[in-house]
Structure formats: structure tokens, C-alpha cells
C-alpha positions in Angstrom: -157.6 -58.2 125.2 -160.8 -56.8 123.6 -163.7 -59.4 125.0 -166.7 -60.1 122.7 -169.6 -62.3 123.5 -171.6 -63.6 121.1 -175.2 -64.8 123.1 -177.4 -67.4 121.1 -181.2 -66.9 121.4 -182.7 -68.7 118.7 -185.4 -71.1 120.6 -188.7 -70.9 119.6 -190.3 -72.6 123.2 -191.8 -75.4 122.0 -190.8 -77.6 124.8 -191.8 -75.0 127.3 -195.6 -75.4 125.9 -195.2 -71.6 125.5 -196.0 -69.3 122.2 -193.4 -67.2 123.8 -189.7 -68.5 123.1 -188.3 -68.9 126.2 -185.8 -66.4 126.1 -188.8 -63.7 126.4 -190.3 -65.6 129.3 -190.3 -63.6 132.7 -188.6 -64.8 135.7 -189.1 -62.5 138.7 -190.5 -59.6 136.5 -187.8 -59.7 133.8 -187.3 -61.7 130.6 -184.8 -64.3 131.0 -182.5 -63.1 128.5 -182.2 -59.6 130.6 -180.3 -62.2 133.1 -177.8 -63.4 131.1 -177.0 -59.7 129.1 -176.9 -58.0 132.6 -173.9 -61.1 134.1 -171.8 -60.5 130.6 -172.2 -56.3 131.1 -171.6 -56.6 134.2 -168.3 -59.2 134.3 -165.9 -56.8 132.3 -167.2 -53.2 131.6 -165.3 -53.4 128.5 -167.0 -56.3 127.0 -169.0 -55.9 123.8 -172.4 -58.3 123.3 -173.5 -59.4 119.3 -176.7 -61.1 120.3 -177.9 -63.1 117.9 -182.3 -63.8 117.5 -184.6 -65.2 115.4 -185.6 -62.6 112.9 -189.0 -62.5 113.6 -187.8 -62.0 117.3 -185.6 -58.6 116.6 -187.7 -56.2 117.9 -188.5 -57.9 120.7 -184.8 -58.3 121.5 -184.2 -54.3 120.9 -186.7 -53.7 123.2 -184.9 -55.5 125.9 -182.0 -53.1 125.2 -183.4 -50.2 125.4 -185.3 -51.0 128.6 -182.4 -52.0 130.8 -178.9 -51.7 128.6 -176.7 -49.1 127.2 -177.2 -50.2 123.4 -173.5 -48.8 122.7 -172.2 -52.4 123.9 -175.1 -54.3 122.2 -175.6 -54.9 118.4 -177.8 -57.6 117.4 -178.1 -60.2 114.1 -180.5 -62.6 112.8 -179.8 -66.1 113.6 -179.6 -69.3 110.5 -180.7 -72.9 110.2 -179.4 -74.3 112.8 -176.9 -73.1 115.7 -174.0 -73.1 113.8 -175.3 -71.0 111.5 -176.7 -68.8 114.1 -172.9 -68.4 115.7 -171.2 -68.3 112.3 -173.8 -65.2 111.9 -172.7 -63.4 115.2 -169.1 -64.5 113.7 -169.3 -62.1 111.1 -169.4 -59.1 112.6 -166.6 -59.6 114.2 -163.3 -57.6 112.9 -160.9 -57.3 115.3 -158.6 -60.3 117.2 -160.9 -60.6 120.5 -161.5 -63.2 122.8 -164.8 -64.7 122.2 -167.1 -65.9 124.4 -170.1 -68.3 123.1 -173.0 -68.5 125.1 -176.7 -69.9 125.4 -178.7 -67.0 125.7 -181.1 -69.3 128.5 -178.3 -70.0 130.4 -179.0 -67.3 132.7 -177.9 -68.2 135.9 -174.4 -67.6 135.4 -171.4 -65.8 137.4 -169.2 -63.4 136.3 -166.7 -65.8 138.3 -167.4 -68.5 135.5 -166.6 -65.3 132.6 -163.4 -64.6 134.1 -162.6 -68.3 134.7 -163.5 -69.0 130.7 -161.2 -65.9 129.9 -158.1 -66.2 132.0 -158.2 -70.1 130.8 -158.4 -69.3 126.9 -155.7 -66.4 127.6 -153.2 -69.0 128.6 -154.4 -72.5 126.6 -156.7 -70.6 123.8 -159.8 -72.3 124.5 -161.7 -73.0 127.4 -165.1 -75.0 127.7 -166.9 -75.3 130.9 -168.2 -78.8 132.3 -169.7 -80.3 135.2 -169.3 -84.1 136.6 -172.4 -86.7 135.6 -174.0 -87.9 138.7 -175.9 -90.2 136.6 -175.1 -93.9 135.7 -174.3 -94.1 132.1 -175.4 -96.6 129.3 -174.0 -96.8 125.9 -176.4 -97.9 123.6 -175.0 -100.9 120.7 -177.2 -101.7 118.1 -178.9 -104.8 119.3 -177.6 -104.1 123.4 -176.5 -101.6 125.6 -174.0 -101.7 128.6 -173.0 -99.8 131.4 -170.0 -96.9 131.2 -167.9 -95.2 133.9 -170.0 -91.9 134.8 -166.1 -90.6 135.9 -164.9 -90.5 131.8 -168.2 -88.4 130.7 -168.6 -84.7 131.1 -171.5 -82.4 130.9 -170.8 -79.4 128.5 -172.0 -75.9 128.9 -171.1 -72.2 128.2 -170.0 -70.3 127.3 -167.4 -71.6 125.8 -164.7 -69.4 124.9 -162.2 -69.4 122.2 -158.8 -67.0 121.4 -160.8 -65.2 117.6 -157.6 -66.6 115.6 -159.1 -70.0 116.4 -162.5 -69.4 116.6 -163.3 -67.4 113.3 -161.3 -70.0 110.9 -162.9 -72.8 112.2 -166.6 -71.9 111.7 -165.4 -71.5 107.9 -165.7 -75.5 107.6 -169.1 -76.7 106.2 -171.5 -77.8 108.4 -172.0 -81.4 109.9 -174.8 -82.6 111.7 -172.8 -83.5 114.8 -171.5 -79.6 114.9 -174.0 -79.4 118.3 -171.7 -76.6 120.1 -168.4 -74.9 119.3 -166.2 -77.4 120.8 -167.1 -79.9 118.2 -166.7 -77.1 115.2 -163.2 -76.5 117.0 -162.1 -80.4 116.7 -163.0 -80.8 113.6 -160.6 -78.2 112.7 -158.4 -79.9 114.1 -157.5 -78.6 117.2 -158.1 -79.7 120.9 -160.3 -78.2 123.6 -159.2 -76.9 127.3 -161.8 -78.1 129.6 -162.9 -75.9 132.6 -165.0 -76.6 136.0 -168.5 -75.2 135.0 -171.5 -74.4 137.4 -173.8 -76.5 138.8 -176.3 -74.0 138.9 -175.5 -72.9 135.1 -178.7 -74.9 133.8 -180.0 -74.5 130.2 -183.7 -73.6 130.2 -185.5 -75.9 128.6 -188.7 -77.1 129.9 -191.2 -75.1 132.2 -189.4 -76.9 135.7 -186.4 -74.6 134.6 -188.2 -71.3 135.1 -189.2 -72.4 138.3 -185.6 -73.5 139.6 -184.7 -70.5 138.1 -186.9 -68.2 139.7 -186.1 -70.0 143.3 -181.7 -69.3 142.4 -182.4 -66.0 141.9 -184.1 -65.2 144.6 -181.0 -66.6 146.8 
């Protein structure tokens, strides 16, 4: 089946303490969005990219292509408001039935085992979302209280998540919600369940400068 992911890039690095958006930032000599473009290129060689930036971030993003990427397989858009907007963007220029893969565009520490996993899991139960286990001991917070919650019922979500198109187009035609904070959720509220997938530890979401630095370290193993 024709494979299409759409990569998100639309931070603007505050947290990082950075003008720079932190997909731009380097990590061993390359920006870290050339990480996660190379894994997705590299997983299926007939995999297409629609990689969605800030507007005032295009040509930055072009330039990446044409440094390290054949720009055949690569076509970017301008991201919205807010990340649903941004996906529903990369949505549109969509126009076949595909299998789509959503993904953070600093989540570049990714394997193409985790791709294929996402793939062969949405072939068979049409979606597939990847999580990892909460080491952490959990508190749900009541409005004058708080108690504790079993760690074993709560999952950490990542990407990409990765949807059969006939679900995945239709369902980013609802209006938005507040609580739409990743594709899963746009999914439900359609009104259709989620298959959940064993994600990677190592898949981290780069966020604040600490990342760069665990990032640099993975990569160099």
C-alpha cells in the first residue's frame, strides 16, 4: 500500500531558550529534523514525506532538502493554529488511499523497526499508536485533593501514529476541540478506537536543551 508520512515541525524553541526552533538545531553537525526525514526515507524506499513548517520556516526547511534529500519524495506545507490544524494541512494534499503515518518532526531518534511495526499493525487493525510504560508514580489531581493511581493503567503516547487514510482523512473533518492534543484523540472522537503499539524508549520528543544533549549521546551509539 502507498505509505505517506506527514512530519509535524511547527515549534518555535521557546523552551529550548533558543531563537532557533528546535527542529533547525544541530545535533552532531546536522539539524535535527535531517534525523527524522533520513529514518522515514530510509524505512520504505517507496515512502512519500508532506512535511509540514511554520511559514516563516519554509525556506529553511527546503534548504534541508536540497542539502541531503531527493526532493522527488518531499513536498512541503505551511502549518495552522495549532497542531491539528497543522496535520489537517499536511492532510490535504493527500489524494490517494495511503497509509499514513503522523509524526513529530523532533522525534528524531526513531527506528525504521518502529515504521514497520506502526505499518504492519494499521494494515491488519487500521490504526496503530505507539506507547511506552510510565515508570513514574501517578497522582490524579480532584479539585480540592489528589490521590494516587496505578502507574500499570497509564500509557505514554508517541509517534508516529499511524492510521489506514479511509480513517484518518474523515476524521480531521470534525471541528476542532481543545483536547484534540494528537491524532488519537481526533480519531475517538470520531468515534472509532485506537490499536496501541510497544513504542521506544529511546523515541524522546525534543523539548528542552537536556534533549539535544541525550540526543547527541544516542546517536553517537
Amino acid at each position: 500500500m502507498k505509505k505517506v508520512a506527514v512530519i509535524v515541525a511547527g515549534g518555535s524553541g521557546t523552551r529550548m531558550n533558543n531563537t532557533i526552533p528546535k527542529q533547525f538545531l544541530l545535533v552532531k553537525g546536522k539539524p535535527v529534523l535531517y534525523y527524522t526525514l533520513r529514518t522515514f526515507l530510509d524505512s520504505y524506499k517507496d515512502l512519500e514525506i508532506i512535511l509540514v513548517l511554520p511559514e516563516e520556516h519554509i525556506a529553511a526547511g527546503q534548504e534541508i532538502i536540497d542539502a541531503f534529500f531527493d526532493y522527488k519524495r518531499i513536498q512541503i506545507t505551511a502549518g495552522g493554529r495549532t497542531r491539528f490544524h497543522s496535520v489537517q494541512n499536511g492532510l490535504a494534499l493527500i489524494t490517494d488511499e495511503c497509509m499514513v503515518f503522523v509524526h513529530d518532526g523532533v522525534r528524531c531518534l526513531l527506528t525504521k523497526k518502529l515504521i514497520k511495526d506502526c505499518y504492519e499493525a494499521a494494515l491488519e487493525f487500521g490504526s496503530a499508536v505507539p506507547v511506552t510504560e510510565c515508570k513514574d508514580s501517578i497522582r490524579l489531581i480532584k479539585e480540592d485533593d489528589n490521590e494516587a493511581f496505578d502507574r500499570n493503567r497509564v500509557k505514554l503516547v508517541q509517534t508516529p501514529q499511524t492510521f489506514h487514510s479511509k480513517i484518518l482523512l474523515p476524521a480531521f473533518k470534525i471541528d476542532y476541540k481543545d483536547k484534540f492534543t494528537d491524532e488519537a484523540t481526533v480519531v475517538e472522537a470520531f468515534g472509532l478506537k485506537v490499536y496501541l503499539v510497544e513504542g521506544e524508549e529511546d523515541n524522546i520528543k525534543i523539548t528542552r536543551p537536556i534533549d539535544l544533549v541525550i540526543a547527541e549521546t544516542l546517536l553517537a551509539e
